[in-house]
DSSP file (Angstrom, degrees, kcal/mol; ACC not computed):
  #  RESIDUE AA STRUCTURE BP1 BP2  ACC     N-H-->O    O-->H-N    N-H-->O    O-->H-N    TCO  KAPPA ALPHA  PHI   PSI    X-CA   Y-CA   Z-CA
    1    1 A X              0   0    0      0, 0.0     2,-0.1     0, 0.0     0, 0.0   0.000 360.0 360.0 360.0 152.0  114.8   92.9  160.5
    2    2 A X        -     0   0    0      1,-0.1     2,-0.1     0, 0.0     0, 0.0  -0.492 360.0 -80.2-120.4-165.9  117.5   91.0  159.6
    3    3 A X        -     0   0    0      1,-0.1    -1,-0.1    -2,-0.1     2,-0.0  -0.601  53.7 -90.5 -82.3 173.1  119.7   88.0  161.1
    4    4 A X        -     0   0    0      1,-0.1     3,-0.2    -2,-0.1    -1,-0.1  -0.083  23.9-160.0 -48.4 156.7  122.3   88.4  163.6
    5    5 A X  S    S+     0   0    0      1,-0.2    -1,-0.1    -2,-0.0    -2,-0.1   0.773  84.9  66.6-107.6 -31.6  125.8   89.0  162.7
    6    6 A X        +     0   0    0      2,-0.0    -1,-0.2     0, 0.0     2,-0.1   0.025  66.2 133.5-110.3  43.6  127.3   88.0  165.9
    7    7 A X        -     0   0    0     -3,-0.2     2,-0.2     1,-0.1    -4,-0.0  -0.345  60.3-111.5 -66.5 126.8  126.4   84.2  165.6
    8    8 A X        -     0   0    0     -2,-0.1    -1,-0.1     1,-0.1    -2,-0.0  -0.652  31.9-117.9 -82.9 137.7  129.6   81.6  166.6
    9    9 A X     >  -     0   0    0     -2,-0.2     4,-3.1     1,-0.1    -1,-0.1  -0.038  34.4 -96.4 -53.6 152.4  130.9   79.5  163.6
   10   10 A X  H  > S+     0   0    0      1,-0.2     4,-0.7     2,-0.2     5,-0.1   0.820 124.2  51.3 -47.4 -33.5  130.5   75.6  163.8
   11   11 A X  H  4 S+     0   0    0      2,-0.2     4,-0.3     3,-0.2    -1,-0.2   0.453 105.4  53.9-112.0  -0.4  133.9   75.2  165.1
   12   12 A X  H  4 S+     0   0    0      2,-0.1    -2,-0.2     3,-0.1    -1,-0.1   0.849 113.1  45.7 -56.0 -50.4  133.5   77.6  167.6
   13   13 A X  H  X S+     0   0    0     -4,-3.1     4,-1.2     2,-0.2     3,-0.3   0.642 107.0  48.4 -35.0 -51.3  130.8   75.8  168.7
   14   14 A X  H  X S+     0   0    0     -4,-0.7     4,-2.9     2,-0.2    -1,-0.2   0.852 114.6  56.5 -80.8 -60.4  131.8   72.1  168.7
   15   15 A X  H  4 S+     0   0    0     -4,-0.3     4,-0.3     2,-0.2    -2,-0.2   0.283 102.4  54.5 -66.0   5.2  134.9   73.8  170.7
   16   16 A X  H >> S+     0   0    0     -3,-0.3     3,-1.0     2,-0.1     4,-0.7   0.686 109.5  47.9-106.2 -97.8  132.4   75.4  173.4
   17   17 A X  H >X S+     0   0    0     -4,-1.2     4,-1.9     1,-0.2     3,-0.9   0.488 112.8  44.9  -5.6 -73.6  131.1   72.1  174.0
   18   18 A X  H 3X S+     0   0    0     -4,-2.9     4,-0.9     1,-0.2     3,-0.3   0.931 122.1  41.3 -48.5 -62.2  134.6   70.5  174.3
   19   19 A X  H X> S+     0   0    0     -3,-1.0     4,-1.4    -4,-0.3     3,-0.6   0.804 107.6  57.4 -20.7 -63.0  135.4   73.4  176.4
   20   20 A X  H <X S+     0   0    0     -3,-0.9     4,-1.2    -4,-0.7    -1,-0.2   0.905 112.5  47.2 -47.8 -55.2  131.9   73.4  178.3
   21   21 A X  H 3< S+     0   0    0     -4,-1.9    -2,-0.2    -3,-0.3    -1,-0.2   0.465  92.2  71.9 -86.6   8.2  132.9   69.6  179.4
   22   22 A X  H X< S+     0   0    0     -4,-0.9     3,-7.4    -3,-0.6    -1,-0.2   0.918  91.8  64.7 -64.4 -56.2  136.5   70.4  180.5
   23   23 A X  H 3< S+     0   0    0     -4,-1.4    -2,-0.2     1,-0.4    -3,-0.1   0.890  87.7  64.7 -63.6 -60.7  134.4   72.1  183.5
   24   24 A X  T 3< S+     0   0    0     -4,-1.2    -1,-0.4     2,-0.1    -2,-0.1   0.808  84.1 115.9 -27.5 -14.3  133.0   68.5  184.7
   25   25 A X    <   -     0   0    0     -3,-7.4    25,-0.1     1,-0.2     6,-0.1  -0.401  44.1-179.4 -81.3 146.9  136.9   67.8  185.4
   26   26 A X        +     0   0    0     23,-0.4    -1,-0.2    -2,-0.1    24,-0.1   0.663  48.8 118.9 -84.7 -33.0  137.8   67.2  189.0
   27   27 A X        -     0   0    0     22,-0.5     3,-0.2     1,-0.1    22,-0.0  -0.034  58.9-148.1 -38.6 112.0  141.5   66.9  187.8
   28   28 A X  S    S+     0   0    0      1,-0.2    -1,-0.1    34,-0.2     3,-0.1   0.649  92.4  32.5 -38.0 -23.8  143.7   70.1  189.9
   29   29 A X  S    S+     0   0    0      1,-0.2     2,-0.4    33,-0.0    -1,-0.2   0.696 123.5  26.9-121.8 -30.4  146.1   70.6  187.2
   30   30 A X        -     0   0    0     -3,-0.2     2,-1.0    19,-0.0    -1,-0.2  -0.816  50.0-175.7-149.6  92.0  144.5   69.8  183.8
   31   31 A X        +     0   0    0     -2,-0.4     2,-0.6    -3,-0.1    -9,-0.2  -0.652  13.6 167.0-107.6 101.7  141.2   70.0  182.7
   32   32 A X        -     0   0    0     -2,-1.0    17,-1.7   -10,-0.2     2,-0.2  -0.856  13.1-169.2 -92.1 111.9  140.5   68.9  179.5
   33   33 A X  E     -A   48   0A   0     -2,-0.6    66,-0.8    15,-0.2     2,-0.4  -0.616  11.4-154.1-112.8 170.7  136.8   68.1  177.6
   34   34 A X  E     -AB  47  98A   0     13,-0.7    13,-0.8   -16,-0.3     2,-0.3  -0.945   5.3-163.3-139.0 139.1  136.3   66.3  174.2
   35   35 A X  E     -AB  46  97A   0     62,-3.9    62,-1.1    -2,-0.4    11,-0.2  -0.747   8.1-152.1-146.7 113.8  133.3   66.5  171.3
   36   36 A X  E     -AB  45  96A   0      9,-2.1     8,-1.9    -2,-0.3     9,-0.6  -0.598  15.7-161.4 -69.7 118.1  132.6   64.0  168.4
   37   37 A X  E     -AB  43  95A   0     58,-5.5    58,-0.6     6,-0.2     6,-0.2  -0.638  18.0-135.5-153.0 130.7  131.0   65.2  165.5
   38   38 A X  E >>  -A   42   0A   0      4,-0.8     3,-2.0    56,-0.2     4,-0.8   0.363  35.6-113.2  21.3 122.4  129.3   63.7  162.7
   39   39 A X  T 34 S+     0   0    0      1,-0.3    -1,-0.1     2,-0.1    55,-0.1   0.309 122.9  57.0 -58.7  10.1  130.3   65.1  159.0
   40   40 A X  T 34 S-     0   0    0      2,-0.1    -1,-0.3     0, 0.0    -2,-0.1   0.213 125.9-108.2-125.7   3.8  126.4   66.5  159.1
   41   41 A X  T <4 S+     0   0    0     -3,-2.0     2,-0.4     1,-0.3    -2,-0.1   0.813  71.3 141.8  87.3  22.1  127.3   68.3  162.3
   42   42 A X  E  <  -A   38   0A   0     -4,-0.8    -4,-0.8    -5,-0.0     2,-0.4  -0.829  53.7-120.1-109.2 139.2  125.2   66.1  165.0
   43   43 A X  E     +A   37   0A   0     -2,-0.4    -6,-0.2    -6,-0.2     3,-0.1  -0.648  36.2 173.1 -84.2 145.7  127.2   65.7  168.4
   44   44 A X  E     +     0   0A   0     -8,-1.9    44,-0.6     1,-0.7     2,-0.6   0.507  56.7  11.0-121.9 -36.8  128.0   62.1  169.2
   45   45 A X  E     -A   36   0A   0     -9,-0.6    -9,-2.1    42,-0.2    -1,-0.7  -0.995  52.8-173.1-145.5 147.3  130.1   61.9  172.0
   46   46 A X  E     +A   35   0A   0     -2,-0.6     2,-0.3   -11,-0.2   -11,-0.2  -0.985  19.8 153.3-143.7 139.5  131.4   64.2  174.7
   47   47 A X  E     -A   34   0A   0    -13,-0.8   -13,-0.7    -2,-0.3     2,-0.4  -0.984  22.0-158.6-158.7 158.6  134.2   63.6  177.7
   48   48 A X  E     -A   33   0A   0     -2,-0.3   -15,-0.2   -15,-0.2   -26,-0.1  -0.947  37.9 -82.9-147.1 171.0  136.5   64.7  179.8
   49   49 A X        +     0   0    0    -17,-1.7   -22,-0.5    -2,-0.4   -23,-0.4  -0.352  69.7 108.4 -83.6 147.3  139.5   63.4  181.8
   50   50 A X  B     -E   77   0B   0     27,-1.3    27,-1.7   -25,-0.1     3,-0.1  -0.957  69.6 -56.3-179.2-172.8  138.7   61.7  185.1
   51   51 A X        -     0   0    0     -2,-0.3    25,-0.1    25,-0.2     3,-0.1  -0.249  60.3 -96.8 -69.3 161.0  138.6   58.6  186.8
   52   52 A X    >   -     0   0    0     23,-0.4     3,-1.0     1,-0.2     2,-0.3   0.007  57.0 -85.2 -53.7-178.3  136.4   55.4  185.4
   53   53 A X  T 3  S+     0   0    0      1,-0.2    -1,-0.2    -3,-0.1    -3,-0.0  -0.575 117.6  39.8 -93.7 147.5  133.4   55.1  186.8
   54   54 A X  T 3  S+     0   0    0     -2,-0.3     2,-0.4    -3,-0.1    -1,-0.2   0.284  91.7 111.9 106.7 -43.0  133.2   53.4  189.9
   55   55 A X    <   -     0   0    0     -3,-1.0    -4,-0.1    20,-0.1     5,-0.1  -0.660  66.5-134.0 -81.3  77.9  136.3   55.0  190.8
   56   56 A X        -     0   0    0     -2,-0.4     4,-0.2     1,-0.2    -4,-0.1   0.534   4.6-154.7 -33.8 131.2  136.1   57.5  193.7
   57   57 A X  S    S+     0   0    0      1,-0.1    -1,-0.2     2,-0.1     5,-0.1   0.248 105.5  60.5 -88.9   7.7  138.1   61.1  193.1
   58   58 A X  S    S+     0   0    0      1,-0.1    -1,-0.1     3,-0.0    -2,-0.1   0.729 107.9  38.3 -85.3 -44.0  138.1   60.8  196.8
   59   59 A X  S    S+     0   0    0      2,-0.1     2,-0.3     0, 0.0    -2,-0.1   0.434 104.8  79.6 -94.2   9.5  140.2   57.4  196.8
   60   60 A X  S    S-     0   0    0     -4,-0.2     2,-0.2    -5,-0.1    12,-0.1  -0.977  80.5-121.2-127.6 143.2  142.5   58.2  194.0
   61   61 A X        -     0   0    0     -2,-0.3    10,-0.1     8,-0.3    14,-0.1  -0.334  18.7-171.1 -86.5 140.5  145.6   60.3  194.1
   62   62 A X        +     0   0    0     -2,-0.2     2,-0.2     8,-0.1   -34,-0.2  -0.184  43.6 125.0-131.5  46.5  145.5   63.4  191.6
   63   63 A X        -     0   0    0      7,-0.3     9,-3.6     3,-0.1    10,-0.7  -0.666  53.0-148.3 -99.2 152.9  149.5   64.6  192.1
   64   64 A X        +     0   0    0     -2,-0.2     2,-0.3     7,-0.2     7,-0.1   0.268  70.0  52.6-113.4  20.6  151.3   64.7  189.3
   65   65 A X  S    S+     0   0    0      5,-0.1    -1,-0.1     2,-0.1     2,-0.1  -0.971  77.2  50.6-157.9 163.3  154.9   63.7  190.5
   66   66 A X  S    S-     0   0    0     -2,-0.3     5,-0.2    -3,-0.1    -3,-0.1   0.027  93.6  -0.3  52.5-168.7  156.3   60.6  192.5
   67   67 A X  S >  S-     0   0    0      1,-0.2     3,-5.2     3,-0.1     2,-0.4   0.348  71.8-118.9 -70.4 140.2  156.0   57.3  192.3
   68   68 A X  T 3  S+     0   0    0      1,-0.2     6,-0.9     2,-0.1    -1,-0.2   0.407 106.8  47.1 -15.4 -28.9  154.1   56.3  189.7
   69   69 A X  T 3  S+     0   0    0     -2,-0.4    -8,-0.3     1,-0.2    -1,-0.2   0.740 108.2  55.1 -86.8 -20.9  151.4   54.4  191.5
   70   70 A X  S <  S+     0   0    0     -3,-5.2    -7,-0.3   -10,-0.1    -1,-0.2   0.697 101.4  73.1 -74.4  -6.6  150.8   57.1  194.0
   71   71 A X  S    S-     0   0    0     -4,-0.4   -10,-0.3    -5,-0.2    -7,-0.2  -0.305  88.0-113.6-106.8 171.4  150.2   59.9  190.9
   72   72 A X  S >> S+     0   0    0     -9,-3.6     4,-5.7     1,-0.2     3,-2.6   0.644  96.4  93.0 -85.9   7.1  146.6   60.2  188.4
   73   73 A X  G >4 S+     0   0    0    -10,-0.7     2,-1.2     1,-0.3     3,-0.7   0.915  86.6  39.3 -54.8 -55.6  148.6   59.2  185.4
   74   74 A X  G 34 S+     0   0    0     -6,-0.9    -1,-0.3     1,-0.2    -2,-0.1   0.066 128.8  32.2 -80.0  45.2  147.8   55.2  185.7
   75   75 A X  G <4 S+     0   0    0     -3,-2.6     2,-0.7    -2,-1.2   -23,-0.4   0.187  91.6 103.0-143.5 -24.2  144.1   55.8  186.7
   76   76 A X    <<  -     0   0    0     -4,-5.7   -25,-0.2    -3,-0.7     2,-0.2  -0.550  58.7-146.1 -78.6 126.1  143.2   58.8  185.0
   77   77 A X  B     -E   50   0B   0    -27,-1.7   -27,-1.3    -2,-0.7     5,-0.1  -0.523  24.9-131.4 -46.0 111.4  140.6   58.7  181.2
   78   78 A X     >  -     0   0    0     -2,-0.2     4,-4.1   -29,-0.2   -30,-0.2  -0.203  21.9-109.7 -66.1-172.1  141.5   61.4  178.8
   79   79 A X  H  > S+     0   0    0      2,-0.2     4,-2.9   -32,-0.2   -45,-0.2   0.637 115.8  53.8 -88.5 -18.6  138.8   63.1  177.6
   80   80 A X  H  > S+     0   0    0      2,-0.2     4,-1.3     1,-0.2     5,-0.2   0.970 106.9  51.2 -74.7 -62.6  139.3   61.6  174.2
   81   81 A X  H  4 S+     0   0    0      2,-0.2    -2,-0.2     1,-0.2     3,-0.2   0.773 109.4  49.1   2.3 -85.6  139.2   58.7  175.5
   82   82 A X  H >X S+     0   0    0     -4,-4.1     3,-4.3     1,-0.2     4,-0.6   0.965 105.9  55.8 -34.5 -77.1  135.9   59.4  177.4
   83   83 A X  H 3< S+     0   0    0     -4,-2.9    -2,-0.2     1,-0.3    -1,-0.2   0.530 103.3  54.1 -59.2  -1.5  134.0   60.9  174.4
   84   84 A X  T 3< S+     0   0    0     -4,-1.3    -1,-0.3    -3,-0.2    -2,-0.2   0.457 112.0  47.0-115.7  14.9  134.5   57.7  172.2
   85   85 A X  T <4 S+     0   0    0     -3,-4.3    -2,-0.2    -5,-0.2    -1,-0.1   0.263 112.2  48.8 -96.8   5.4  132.9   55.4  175.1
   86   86 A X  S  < S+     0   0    0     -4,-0.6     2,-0.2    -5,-0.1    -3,-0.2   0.342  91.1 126.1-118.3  21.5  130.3   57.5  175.6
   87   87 A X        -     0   0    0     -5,-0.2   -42,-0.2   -42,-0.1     4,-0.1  -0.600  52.7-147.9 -82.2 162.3  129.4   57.7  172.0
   88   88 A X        -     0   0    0    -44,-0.6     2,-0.2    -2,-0.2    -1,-0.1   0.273  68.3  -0.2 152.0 -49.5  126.4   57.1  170.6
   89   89 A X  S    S-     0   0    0      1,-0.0   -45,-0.0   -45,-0.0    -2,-0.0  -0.920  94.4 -43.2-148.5-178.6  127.3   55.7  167.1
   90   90 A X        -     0   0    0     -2,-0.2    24,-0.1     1,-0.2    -2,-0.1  -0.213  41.7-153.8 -57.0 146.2  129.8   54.8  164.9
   91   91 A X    >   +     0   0    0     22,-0.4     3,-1.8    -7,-0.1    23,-0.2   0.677  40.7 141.5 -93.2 -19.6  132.5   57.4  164.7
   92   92 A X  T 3  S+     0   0    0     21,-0.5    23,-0.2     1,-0.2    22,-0.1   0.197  79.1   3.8 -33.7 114.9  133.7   56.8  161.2
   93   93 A X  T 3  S+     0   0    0     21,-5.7    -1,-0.2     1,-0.1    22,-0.2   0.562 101.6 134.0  84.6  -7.5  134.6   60.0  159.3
   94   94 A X    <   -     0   0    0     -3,-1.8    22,-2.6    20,-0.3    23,-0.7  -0.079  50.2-125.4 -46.3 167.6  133.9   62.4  162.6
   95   95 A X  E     -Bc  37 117A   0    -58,-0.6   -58,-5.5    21,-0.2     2,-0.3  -0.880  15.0-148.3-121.5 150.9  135.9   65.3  164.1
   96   96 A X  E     -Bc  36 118A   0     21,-1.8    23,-0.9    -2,-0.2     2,-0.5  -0.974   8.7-159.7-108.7 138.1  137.0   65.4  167.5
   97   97 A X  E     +Bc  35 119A   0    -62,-1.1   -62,-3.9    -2,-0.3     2,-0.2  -0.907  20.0 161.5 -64.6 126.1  137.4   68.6  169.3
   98   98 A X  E     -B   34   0A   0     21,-1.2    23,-0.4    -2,-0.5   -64,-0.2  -0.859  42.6-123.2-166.7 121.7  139.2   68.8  171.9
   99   99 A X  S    S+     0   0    0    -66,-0.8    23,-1.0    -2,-0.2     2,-0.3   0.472  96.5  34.5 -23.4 -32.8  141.2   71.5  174.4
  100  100 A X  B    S-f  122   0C   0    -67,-0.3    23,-0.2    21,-0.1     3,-0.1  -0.889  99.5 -96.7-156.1 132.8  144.6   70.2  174.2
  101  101 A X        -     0   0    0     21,-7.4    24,-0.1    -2,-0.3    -2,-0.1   0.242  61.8-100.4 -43.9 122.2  146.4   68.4  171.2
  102  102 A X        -     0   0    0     -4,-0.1    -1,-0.1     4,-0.1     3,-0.0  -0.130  29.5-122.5 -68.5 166.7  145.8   64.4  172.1
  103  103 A X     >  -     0   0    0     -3,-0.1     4,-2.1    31,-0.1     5,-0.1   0.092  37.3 -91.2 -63.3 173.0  148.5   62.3  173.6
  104  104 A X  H >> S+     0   0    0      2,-0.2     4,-1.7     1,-0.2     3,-1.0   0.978 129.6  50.4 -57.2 -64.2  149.9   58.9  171.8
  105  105 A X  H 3> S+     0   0    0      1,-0.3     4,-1.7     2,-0.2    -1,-0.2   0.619 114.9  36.1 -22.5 -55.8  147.2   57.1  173.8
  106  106 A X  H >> S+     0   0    0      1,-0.2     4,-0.8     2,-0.2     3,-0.5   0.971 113.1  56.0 -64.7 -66.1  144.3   59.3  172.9
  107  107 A X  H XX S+     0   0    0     -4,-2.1     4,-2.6    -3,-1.0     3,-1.4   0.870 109.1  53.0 -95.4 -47.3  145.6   59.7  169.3
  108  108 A X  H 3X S+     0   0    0     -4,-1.7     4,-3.3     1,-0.2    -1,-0.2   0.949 112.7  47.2 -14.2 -70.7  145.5   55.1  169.3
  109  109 A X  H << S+     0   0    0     -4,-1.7     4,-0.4    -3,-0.5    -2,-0.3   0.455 108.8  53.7 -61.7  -9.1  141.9   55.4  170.4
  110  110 A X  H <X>S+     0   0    0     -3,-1.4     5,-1.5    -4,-0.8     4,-1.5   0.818 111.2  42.6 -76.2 -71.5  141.4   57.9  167.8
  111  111 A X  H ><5S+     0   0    0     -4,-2.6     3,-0.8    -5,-0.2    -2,-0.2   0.971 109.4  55.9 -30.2 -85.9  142.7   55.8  165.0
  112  112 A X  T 3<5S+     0   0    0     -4,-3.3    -1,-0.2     1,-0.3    -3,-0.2   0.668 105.8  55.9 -41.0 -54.0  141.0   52.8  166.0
  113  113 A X  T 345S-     0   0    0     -4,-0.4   -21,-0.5    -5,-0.1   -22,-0.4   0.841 107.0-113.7 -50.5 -62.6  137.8   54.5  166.0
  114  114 A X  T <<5 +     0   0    0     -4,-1.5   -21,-5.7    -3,-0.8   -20,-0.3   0.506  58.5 152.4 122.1  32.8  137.6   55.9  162.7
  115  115 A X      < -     0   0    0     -5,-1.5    -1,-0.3   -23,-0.2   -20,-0.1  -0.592  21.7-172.4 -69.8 112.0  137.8   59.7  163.7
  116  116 A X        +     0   0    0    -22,-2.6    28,-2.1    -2,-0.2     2,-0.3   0.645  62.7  52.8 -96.6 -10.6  139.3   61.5  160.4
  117  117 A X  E     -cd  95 144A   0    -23,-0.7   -21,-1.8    26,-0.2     2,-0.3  -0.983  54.6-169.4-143.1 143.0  139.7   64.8  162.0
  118  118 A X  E     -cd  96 145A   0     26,-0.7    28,-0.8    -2,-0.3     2,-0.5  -0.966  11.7-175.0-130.9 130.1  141.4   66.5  165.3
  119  119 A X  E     +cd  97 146A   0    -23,-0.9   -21,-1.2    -2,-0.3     2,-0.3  -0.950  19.1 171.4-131.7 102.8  140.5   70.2  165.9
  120  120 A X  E     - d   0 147A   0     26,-2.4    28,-1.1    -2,-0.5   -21,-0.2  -1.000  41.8-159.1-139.3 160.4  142.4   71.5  168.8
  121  121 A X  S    S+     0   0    0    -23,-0.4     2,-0.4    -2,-0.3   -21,-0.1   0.969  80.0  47.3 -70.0 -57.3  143.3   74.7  170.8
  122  122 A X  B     +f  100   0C   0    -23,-1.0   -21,-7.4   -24,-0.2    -1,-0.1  -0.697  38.5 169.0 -99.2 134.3  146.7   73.6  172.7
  123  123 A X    >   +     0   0    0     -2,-0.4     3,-1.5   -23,-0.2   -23,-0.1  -0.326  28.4 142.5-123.8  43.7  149.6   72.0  171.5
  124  124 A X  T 3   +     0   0    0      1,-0.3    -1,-0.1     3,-0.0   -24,-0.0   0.774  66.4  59.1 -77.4  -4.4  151.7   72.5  174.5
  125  125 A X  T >  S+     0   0    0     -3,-0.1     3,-1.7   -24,-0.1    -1,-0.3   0.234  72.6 146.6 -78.6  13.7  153.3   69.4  174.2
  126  126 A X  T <   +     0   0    0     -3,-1.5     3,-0.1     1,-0.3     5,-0.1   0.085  66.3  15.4  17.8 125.9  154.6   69.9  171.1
  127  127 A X  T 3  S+     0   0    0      1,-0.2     2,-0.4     3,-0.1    -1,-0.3   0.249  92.3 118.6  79.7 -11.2  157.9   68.2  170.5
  128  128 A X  S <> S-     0   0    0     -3,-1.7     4,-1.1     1,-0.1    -1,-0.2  -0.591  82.1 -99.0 -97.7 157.0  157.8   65.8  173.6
  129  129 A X  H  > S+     0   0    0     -2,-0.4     4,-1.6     1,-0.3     5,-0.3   0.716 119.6  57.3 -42.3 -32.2  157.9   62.3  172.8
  130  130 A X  H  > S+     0   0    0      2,-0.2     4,-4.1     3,-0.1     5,-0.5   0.903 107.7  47.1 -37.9 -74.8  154.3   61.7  173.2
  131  131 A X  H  > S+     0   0    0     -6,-0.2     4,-2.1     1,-0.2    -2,-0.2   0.892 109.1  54.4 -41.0 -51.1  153.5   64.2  170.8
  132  132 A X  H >X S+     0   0    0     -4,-1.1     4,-1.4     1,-0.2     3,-0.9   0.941 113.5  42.3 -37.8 -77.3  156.1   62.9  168.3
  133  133 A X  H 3X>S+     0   0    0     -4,-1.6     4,-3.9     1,-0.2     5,-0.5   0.870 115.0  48.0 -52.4 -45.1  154.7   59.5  168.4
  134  134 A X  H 3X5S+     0   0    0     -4,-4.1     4,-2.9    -5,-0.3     5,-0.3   0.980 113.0  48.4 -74.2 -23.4  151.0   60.5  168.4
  135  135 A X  H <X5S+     0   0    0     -4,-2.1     4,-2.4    -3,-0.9     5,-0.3   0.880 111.1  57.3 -60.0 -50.8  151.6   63.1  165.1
  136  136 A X  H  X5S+     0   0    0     -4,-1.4     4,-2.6    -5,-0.2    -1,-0.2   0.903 108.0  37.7 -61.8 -42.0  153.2   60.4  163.7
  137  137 A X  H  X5S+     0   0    0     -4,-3.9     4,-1.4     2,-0.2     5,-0.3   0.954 117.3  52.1 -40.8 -77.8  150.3   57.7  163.9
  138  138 A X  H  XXS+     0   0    0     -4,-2.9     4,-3.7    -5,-0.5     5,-1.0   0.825 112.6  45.5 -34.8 -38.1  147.9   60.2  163.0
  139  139 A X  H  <5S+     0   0    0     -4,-2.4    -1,-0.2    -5,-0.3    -2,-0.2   0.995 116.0  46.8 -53.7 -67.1  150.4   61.1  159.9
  140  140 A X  H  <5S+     0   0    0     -4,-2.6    -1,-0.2    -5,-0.3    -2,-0.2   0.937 118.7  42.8 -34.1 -62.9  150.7   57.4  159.1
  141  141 A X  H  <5S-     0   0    0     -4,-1.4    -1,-0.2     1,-0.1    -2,-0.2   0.864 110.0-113.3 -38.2 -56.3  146.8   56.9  159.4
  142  142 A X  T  <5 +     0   0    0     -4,-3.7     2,-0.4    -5,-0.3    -3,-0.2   0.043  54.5 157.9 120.3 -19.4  145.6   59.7  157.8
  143  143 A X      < -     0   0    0     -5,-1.0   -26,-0.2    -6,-0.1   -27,-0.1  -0.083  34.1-141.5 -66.6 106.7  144.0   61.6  160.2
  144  144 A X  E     +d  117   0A   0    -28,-2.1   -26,-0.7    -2,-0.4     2,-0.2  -0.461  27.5 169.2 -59.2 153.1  143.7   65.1  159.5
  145  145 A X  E     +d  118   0A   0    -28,-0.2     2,-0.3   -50,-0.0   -26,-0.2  -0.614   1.9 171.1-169.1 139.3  144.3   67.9  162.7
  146  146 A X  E     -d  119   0A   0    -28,-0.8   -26,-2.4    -2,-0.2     2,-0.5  -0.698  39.7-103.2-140.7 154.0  144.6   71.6  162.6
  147  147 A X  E     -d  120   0A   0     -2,-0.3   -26,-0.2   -28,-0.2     2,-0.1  -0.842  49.2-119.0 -51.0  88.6  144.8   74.5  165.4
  148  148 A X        -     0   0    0    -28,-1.1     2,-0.4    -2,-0.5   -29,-0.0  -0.333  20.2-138.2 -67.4 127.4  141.4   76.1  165.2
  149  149 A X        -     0   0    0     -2,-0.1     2,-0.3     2,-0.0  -138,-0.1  -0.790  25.8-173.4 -80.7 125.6  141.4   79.7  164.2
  150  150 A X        -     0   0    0     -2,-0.4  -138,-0.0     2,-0.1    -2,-0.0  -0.928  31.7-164.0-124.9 146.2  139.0   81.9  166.2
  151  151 A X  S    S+     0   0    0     -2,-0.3     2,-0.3     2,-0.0    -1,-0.1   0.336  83.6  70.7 -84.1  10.4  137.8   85.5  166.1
  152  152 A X        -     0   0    0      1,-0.1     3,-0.1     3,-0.0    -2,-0.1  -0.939  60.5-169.0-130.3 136.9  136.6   85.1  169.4
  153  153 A X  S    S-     0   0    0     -2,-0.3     2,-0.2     1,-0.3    -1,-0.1   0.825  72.3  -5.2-100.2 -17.8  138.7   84.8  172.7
  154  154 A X        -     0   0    0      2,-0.0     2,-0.4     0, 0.0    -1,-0.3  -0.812  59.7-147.5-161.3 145.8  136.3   83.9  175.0
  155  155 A X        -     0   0    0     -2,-0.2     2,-0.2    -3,-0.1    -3,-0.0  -0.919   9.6-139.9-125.2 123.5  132.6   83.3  175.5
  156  156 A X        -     0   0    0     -2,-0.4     2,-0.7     1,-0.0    -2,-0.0  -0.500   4.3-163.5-101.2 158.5  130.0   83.6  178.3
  157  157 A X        -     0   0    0     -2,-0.2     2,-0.9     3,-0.0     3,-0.2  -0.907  15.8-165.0-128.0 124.3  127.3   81.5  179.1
  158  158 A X        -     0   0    0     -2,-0.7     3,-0.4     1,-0.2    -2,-0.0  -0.825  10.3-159.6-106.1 134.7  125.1   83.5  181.2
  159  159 A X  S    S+     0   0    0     -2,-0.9    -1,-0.2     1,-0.2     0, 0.0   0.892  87.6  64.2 -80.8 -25.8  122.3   81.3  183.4
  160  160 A X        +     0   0    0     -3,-0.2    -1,-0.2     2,-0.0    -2,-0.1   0.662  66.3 108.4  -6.9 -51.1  120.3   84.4  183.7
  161  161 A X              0   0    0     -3,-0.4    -4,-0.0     1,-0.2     0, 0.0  -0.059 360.0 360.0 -72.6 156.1  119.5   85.1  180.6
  162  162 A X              0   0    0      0, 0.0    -1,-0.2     0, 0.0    -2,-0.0   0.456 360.0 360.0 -94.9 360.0  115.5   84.4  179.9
């Protein structure tokens, strides 16, 4: 007998995770998860966007339009964000995986970290001034990030299964 053939690549994998930790989000509009990993392939951090801790998703507003205080923008953690406070060790020379291309913010925290590589699905900000700015750090930095190409479109996690 031989192995299996239909076995997920590494960066399918690390991109299930991210994926996997989108679903913890509470957020209505946007759910987005994050995964740190290690140039030997060890997870270090995982997050996704929501409030700090401490902070209720009952007692904070999750609209995305009027005035600014009343909306999640100034309270919500991206996911990026998340997964490099909840890591584990140093992040120097990691990839992050993560669901939607990061924001300037995220892409700071990124930097700062010492995360050389960005793996993401969506770039659907593409072109808005966020994006510019954070493409431009990362460019400036060094910071490598690509699209991932998959052969696969989606994947089930059955709880069933023995």
């Amino acid at each position: 007998m031989g192995k299996r053939n239909d076995y997920i690549d590494w960066d399918e994998y690390f991109m299930g995770v991210a994926i996997l930790s989108s679903k913890r989000s509470k957020d209505p509009g946007t759910q987005v998860g994050a995964c740190i990993v290690t140039p030997d392939k060890r997870i270090v951090g995982v997050g996704y966007n929501g409030f700090p801790m401490g902070c209720s998703d009952d007692d904070f507003p999750w609209d995305r339009e009027g005035d600014f205080l009343d909306t999640k923008y100034p309270f919500v953690c991206h996911a990026e964000m998340n997964a490099i406070l909840n890591s584990i060790k140093s992040l120097k020379g990691c990839t992050i995986y993560v669901d939607l291309f990061p924001c300037n913010e995220c892409a700071k925290s990124i930097i700062q970290s010492g995360i050389r590589e960005i793996v993401y699905l969506s770039d659907k900000y593409s072109g808005t001034p966020s994006d510019i700015a954070s493409k431009k750090m990362l460019d400036a930095a060094g910071v490598n990030y690509r699209k991932l190409k998959s052969e696969i479109d989606h994947l089930v996690l059955d709880f069933r299964k023995n």
